[in-house]
N, C-alpha and C positions, 0 to 999 in steps of 0.2 A: 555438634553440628555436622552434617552431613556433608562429605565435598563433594562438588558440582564437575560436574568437566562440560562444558558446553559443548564443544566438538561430539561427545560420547553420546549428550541429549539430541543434538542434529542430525546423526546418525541415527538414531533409534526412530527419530522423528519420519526421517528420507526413507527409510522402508516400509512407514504406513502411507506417506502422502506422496506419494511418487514422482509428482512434481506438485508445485506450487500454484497460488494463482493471482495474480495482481490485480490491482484495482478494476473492477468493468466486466472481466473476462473469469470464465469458470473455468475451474481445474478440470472439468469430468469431461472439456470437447459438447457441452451441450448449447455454445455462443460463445462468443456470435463469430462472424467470417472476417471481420477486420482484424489486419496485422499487430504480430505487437511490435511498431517500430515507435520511434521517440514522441510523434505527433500522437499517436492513437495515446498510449501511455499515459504521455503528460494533460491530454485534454479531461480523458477517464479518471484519474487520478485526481483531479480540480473538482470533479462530481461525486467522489466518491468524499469530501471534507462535509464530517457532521450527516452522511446518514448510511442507511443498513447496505451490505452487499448487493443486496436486490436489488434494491432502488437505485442505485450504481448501474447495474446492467442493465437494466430496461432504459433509462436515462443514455446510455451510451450506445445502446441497441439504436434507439430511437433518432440520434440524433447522427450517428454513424450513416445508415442508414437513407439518408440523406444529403449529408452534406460529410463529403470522406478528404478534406486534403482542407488545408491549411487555408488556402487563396480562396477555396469554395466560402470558409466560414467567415473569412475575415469579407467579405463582401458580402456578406449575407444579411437580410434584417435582425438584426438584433431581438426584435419580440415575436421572428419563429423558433429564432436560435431556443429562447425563455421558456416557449412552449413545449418543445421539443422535450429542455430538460427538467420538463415540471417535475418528475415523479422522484427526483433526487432531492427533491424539497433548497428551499431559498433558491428558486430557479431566475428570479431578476437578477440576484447578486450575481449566481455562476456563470448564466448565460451572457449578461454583461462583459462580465469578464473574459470568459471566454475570447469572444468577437475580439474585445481590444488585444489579448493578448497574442491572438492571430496577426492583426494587424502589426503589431510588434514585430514576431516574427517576419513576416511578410516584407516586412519596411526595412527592419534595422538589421534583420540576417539573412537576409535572401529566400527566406520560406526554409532554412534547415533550423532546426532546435541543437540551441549551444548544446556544449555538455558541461561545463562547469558548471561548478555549483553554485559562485557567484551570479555568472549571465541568467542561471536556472530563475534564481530568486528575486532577481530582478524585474520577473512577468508578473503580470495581475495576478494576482489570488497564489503565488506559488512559495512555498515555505518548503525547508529544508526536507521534510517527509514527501513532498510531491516531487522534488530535486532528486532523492534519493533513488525513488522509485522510477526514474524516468533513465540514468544512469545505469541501474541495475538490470530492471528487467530491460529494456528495448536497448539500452548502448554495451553491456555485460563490462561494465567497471564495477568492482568492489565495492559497494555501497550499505549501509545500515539504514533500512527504509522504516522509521518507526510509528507505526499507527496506533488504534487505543489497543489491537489485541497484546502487540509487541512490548507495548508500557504495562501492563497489566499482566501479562504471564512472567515475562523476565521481575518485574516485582514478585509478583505472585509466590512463585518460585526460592528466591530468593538467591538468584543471581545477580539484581543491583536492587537499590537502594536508591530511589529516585524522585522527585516530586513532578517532573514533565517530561517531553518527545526528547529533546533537545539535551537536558541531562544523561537519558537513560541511551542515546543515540551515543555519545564520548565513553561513559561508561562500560556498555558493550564493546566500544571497539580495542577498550585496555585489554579487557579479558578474554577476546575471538582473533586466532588465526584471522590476518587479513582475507587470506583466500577463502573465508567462510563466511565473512560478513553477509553477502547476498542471500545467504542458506536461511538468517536469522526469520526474516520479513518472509519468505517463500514456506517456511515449514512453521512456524509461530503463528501467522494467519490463520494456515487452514488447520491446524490444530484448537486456535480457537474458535472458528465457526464447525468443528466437530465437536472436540471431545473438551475442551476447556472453556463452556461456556460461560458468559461473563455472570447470569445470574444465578448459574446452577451449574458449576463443574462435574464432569462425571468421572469423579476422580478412579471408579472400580473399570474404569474402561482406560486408563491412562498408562503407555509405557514407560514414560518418567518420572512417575509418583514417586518412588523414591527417593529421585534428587531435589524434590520438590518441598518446600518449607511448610508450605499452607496443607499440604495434605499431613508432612509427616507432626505438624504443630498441633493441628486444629480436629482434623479428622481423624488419624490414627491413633490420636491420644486419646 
């Protein structure tokens, strides 16, 4: 078996992707003009659960766009909010949520978004991957933000051994420098929405193929 060093893989990763890109927001600078602080983050990242990048940024474009701060949405009708984030698909469920979880904020923390993890997961719709991501990218605490690319490559790979987010989320953090946790979800992403795509890898375009189990198992064999 081939030994991994993650650090080595992260590195190799941060000089094709030069930075990262979070839920909503493109890495290339082509959208959209909203911040990434804790509010933008945590709402885009509730829209990005269950469907494509795309659909994420148009949904967040759309709804940004409109209504930019916390007070705006939590006062807001609830079935423009729904419309707004049709294109993210389950737009009742998110946009619902949404609204309340502004309201939340608004009510129980004075319009700022905690940063624990706890208070995080406590809002409508927010689970440890939305928690992570909101800590990481807009508050810059060390965090392991794991979405499907993150469970899927680091499987993939064969750096854990995992059956869910939340497994594969402790497990990484055994084996990664704290101070690189955040690097996982920022270069793991957009390697998967490049070159590690989930139904067709393009494993001859890959700088880590050799640390890699499912190339060196499946394809180089």
């Amino acid at each position: 078996m081939v030994k991994k060093d993650i650090c080595q893989i992260l590195n190799s990763l941060s000089k094709e992707y030069d930075r990262g890109a979070y839920p909503g927001r493109s890495s290339e600078g082509l959208n959209p003009e909203w911040e990434c602080d804790p509010f933008h983050v945590l709402i885009a990242t509730i829209l990005s659960q269950r469907t494509r990048d795309d659909n994420t940024r148009k949904a967040s474009d759309n709804l940004f766009s409109k209504y930019n701060s916390i007070n705006e949405i939590a006062s807001a009708d609830p079935e423009e909010i729904i419309e707004l984030v049709h294109s993210a698909g389950f737009p009742r469920q998110k946009g619902t949520a949404i609204v309340e979880c502004c309201k939340v904020l608004r009510d129980r923390y004075d319009g700022v978004v905690p940063y624990e993890t706890d208070e995080l997961i406590s809002l409508p719709m927010v689970g440890r991957k939305t928690a992570a991501c909101v800590r990481s990218y807009a508050m810059g605490i060390p965090s392991i933000c794991v979405d499907t690319h993150v469970h899927r490559i680091s499987n993939l790979m064969g750096l854990v051994k995992t059956k869910n987010a939340e497994e594969t989320e402790f497990a990484l953090m055994r084996i990664t420098p704290r101070d690189r946790w955040s690097d996982i979800n920022r270069y793991f992403v957009r390697h998967g929405q490049v070159v590690c795509l989930p139904n067709h890898p393009r494993c001859e375009r890959c700088s880590v193929c050799s640390m890699c189990d499912y190339y060196i198992k499946v394809l180089k064999k």
